[in-house]
ZAMARGU-4260 file (C-alpha; in steps of 0.2 Angstrom, whole numbers, plus 5000, padded with zeros to 4 digits):
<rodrens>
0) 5471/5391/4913 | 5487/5384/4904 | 5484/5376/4886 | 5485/5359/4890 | 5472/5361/4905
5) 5463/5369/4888 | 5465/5354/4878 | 5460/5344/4893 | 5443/5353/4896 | 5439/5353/4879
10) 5443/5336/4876 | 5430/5332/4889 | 5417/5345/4885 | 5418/5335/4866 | 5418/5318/4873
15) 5404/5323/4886 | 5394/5331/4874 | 5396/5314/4860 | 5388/5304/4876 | 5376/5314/4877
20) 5368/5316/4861 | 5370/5298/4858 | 5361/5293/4875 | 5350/5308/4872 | 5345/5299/4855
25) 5345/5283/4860 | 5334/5287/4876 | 5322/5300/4866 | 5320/5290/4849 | 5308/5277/4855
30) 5301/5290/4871 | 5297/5300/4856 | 5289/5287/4849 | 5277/5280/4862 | 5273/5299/4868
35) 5264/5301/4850 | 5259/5284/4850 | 5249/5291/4866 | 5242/5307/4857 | 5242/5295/4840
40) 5226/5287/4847 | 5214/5303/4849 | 5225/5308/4832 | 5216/5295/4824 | 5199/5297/4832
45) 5200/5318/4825 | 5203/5309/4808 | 5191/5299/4808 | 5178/5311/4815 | 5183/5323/4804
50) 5174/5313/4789 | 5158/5313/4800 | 5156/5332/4800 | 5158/5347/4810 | 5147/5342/4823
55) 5154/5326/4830 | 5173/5333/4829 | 5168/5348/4839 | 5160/5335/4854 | 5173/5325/4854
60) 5187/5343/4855 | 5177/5350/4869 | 5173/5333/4879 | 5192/5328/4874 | 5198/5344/4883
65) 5193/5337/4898 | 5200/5321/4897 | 5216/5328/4891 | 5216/5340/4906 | 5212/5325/4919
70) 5224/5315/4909 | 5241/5324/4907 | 5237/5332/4927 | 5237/5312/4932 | 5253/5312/4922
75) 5264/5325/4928 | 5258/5321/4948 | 5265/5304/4942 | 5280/5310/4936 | 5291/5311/4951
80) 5291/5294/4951 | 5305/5295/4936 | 5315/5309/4944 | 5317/5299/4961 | 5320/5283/4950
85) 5335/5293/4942 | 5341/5299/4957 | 5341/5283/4963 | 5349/5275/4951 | 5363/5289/4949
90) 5368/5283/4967 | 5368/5266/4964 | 5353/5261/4975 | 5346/5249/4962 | 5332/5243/4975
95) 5327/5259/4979 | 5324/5262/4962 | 5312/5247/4962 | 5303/5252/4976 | 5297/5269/4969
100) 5288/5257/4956 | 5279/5246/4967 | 5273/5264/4976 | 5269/5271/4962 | 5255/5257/4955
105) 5246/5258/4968 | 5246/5277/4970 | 5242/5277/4951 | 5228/5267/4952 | 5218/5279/4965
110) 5224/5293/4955 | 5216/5288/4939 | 5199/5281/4949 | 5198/5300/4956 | 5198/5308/4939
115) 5187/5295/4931 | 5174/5302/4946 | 5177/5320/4940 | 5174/5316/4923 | 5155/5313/4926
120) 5152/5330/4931 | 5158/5338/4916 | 5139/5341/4909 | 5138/5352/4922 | 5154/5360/4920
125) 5150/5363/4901 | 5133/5370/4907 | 5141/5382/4916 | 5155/5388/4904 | 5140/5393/4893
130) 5139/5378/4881 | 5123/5375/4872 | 5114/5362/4880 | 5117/5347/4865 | 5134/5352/4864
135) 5136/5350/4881 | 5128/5333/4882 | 5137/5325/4868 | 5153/5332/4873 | 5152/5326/4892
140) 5146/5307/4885 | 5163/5309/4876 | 5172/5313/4893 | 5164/5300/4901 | 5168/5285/4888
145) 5183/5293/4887 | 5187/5293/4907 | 5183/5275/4907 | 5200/5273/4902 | 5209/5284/4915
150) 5213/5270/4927 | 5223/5261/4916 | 5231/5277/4909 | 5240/5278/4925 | 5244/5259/4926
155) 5252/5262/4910 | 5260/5278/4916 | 5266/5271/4932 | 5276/5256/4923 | 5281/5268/4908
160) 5291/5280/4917 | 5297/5265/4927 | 5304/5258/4912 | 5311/5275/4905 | 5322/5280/4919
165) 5329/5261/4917 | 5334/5269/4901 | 5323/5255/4894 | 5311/5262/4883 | 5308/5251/4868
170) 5295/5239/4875 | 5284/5253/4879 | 5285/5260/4861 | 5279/5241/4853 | 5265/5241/4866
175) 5258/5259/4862 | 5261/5253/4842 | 5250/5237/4847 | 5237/5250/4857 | 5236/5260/4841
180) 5234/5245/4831 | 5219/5241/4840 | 5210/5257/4837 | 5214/5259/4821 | 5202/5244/4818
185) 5189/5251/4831 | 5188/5268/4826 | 5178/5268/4808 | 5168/5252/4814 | 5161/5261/4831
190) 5162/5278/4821 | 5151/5272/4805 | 5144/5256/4810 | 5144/5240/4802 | 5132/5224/4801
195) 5125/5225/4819 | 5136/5237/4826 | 5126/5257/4824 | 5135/5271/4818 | 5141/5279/4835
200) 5150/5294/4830 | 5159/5302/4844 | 5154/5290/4857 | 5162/5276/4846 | 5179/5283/4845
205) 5180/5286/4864 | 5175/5269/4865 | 5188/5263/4853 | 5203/5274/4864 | 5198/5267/4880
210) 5198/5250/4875 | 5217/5253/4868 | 5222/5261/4883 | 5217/5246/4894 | 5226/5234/4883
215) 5240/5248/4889 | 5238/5247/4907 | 5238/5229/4906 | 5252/5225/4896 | 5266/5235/4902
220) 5263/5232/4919 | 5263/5213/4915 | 5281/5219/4908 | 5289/5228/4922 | 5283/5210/4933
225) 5290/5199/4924 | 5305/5210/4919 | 5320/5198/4916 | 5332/5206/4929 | 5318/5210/4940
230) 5326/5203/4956 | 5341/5217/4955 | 5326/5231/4958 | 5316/5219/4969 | 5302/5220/4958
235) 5288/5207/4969 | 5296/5213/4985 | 5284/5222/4997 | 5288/5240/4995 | 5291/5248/5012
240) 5292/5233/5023 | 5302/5244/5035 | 5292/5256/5038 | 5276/5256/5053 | 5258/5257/5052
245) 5245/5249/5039 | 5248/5247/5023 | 5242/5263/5016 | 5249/5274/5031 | 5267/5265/5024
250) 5264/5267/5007 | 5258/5287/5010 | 5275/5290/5020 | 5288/5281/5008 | 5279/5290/4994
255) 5284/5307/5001 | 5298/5311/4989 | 5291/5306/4974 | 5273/5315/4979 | 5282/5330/4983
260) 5291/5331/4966 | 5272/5323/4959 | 5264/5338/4966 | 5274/5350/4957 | 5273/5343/4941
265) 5256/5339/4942 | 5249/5356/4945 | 5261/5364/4934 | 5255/5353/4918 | 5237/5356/4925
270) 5237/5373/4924 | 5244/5371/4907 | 5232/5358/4902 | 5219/5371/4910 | 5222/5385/4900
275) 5223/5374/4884 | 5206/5366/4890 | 5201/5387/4893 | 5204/5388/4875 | 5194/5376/4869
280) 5179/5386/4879 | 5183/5399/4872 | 5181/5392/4854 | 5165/5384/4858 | 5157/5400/4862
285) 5163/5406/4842 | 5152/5390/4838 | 5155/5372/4831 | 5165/5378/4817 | 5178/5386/4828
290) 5176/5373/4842 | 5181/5358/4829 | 5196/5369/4822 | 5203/5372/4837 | 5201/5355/4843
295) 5210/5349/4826 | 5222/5362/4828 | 5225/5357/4846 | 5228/5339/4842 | 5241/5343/4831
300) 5251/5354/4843 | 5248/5341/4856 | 5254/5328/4842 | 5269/5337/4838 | 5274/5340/4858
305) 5274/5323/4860 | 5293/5325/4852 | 5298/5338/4863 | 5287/5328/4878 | 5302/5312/4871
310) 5317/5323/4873 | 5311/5334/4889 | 5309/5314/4897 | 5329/5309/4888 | 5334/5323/4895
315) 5328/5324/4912 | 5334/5304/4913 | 5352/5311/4909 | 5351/5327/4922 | 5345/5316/4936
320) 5358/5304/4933 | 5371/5316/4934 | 5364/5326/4949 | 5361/5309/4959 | 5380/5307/4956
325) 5383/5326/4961 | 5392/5331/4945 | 5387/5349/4941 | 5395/5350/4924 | 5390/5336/4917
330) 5372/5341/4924 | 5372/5356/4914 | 5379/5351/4900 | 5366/5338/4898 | 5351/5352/4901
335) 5358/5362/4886 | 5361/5346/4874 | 5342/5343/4877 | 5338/5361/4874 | 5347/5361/4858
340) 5343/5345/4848 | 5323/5349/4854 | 5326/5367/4845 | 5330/5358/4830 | 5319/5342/4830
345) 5304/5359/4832 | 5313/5369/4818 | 5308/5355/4806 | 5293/5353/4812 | 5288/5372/4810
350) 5298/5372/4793 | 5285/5357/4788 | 5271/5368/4793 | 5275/5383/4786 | 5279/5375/4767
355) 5267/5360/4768 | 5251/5366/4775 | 5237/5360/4763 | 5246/5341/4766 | 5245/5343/4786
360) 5226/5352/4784 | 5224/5337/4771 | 5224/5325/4785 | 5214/5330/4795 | 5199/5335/4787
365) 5191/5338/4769 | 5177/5348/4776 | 5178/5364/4765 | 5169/5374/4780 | 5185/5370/4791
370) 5201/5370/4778 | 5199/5391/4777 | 5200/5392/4794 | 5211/5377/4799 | 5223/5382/4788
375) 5231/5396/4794 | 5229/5391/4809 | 5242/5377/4805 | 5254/5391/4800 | 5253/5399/4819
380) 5255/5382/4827 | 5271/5378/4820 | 5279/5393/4826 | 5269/5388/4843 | 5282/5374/4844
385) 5298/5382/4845 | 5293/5390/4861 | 5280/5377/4868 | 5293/5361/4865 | 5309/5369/4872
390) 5299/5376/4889 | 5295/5358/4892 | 5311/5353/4890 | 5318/5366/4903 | 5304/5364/4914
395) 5309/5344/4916 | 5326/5347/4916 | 5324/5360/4931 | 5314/5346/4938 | 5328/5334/4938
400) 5340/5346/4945 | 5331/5344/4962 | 5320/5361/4958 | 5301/5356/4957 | 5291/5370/4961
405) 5299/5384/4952 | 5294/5378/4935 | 5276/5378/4944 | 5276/5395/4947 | 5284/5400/4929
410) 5269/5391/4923 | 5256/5399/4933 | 5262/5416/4926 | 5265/5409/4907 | 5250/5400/4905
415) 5235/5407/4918 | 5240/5427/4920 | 5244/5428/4901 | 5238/5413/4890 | 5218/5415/4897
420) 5216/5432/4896 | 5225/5435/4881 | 5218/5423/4872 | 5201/5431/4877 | 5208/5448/4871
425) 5212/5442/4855 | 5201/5430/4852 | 5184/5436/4856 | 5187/5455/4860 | 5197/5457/4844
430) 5186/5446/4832 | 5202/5436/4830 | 5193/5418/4832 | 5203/5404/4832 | 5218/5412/4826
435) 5217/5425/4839 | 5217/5411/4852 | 5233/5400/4844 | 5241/5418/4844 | 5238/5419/4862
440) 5245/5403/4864 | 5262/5407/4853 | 5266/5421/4867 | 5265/5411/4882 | 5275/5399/4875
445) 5290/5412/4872 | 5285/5420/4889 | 5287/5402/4897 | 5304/5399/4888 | 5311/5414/4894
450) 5308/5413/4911 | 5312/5393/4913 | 5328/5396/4903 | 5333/5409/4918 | 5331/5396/4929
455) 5340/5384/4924 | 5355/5397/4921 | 5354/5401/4938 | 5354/5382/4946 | 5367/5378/4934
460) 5377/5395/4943 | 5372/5390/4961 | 5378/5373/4960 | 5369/5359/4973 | 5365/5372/4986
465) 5348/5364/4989 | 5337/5349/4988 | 5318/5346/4986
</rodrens>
């Protein structure tokens, strides 16, 4: 290479990378924002619970976990929806884009009506994990309050991702502000009680999320319809008009990519979901004490991945761009950018847990049965986030480079063949408690990192050799 072709490709390695990071920043700032605004809502229900005592934060964890599982499954089979909406737009085939919308409503709202169904079994499941049997009855009332608002999850979903790939996301961050608004004014009535209103405890702050969320379903699909350029994306156009059969046999077949890169991420954030929701078994078997740290514990990972959740959705918007317009190096460049600025946002974070533990503890609880054990806990989980948010990030940006299933299978290895059992061995073999099982979760992470990171090493190698 002679000096000025070095010039030349560093010029555009710098101007390329300043693009980046300020789209990256622009994109993940407000993502950022409305993906803890999401876990802000149960955030605020744990804090509010955890002035009611032990007992009510450990139904709400354990019937949570379900929810949570149900909820983030629904959200990753969803997910294709951004990665073909990318694509779409990275070819300029801004209708097409458009159409993946008006598929992905529908499909949304059967998805969520499915796991609502599933939610009303979960007394039997806790049953048969071995909970005790009012542990298990408050908890699955807290999965079914919580379930009701499922459906209009994946409204919301369907119309935020929308929105995103558009590159659009600040209406979505205002509305998730206005949802938290909203429980923020339920939580301590239904919680407490007031006037006529009984104290409801747990029940009251499911009650309180669900009723947010629906304000969230409906909203931001009244957005995307009456979105001001909507006639460029064909927004009220019937979705699949060309194709045969009846309506659902059309909507089933133009569906096909987006489900197939759904189904991928779907199961790969379930079995994530499931071996975090395995955990939270795990604890209730230690007792309520350990069930209600965990579940505190876990709300503030979840919290805190909600960051890296912003930048792994910035940054497979700016890969899928760049692969739809079949430009390799700009592909990988903008995988690593994302890898690099999540590092950093999850240093801080780990740096505020390690030096200013009694002030995150602090907000959680008072409870001077759960500070000694939530507080080193605290410590473990911001070391949990290095790993934890830069595997996500990967994993979506793997994803977006047309390589869905791969991740999947890296998942099934990090989280069921060595989260689950470890977390047993430590946990509950050991003596090790709740630490034990955060531990166990601190070593899948890295194990997931690794493996995603040689992935993605090797598609940026191979190029566009295949397709999903």
């Amino acid at each position: 290479m002679t000096e000025d072709a070095g010039i030349g490709a560093m010029e555009w390695l710098r101007t390329r990378l300043r693009r980046h990071l300020s789209e990256l920043v622009r994109l993940a700032a407000p993502v950022i924002c409305s993906r803890t605004g999401i876990l802000l809502l149960m955030t605020v229900d744990f804090a509010t619970l955890g002035r009611a005592g032990a007992d009510e934060t450990a139904a709400y964890a354990l019937g949570g976990s379900i929810f949570l599982f149900l909820m983030v499954t629904g959200i990753g089979l969803m997910h294709g929806s951004m990665v073909v909406t990318t694509h779409r737009l990275g070819e300029g085939r801004d209708l097409e884009a458009g159409a993946t919308w008006r598929r992905t409503v529908p499909l949304g709202i059967m998805l969520g009506g499915l796991l609502t169904l599933i939610t009303f079994f979960s007394h039997e499941f806790f049953l048969l994990a071995g909970m005790e049997e009012i542990l298990a009855y408050e908890a699955s009332r807290v999965s079914w309050l919580l379930g009701l608002g499922l459906i209009p999850t994946m409204i919301f979903v369907s119309s935020s991702l929308f929105l995103e790939a558009l590159q659009r996301p600040v209406p979505v961050m205002i509305i998730i502000a206005l949802a938290n608004g909203i429980n923020l004014g339920l939580d301590p009535i239904l919680v407490f009680g007031t006037g006529p209103i009984p104290a409801l405890g747990a029940d009251g702050a499911a009650i309180a999320t669900s009723i947010a969320r629906t304000f969230m379903g409906i909203a931001t699909i009244a957005y995307v319809w009456w979105l001001g350029d909507r006639e460029r994306f064909g927004i009220r156009q019937a979705a699949d008009r060309d194709l045969k059969g009846a309506w659902l046999a059309r909507l089933w077949q133009g569906s096909r990519e987006q489900r197939n890169y759904g189904y991928a991420s779907g199961l790969a954030y379930g079995l994530e979901s499931l071996s975090f929701a395995m955990m939270q078994i795990y604890a209730g078997w230690m007792g309520a004490t350990a069930s209600a740290v965990f579940g505190l514990g876990m709300n503030l990972t979840a919290l805190l991945f909600m960051g890296a959740s912003g930048l792994a959705t910035a940054t497979a918007v700016r890969v899928g761009i760049a692969h739809g317009r079949r430009d390799l190096a700009d592909r990988t460049l903008a995988g690593f950018t994302g890898f690099g600025v999540t590092l950093l946002l999850m240093g801080i974070f780990c740096a505020t847990m390690y030096f200013e533990t009694d002030w995150v503890a602090a907000f959680y609880t008072s409870d001077p049965i759960l500070l000694p054990v939530l507080l080193p806990a605290i410590v473990i989980i911001g070391f949990v986030m290095l790993g934890d948010g830069a595997q996500i990030v990967m994993s979506n940006a793997n994803r977006a480079a047309a390589d869905p299933w791969f991740a999947t299978y890296l998942n099934f290895a990090s989280y069921l063949c060595v989260q689950i059992p470890l977390g047993y061995y430590l946990g509950i073999h050991l003596e090790r408690g709740v630490l034990g099982l955060f531990e166990a979760i601190l070593i899948a992470s890295g194990v997931s990192l690794t493996l995603l990171m040689g992935r993605w090493i090797f598609l940026c190698r191979r190029g566009f050799a295949r397709t999903a």
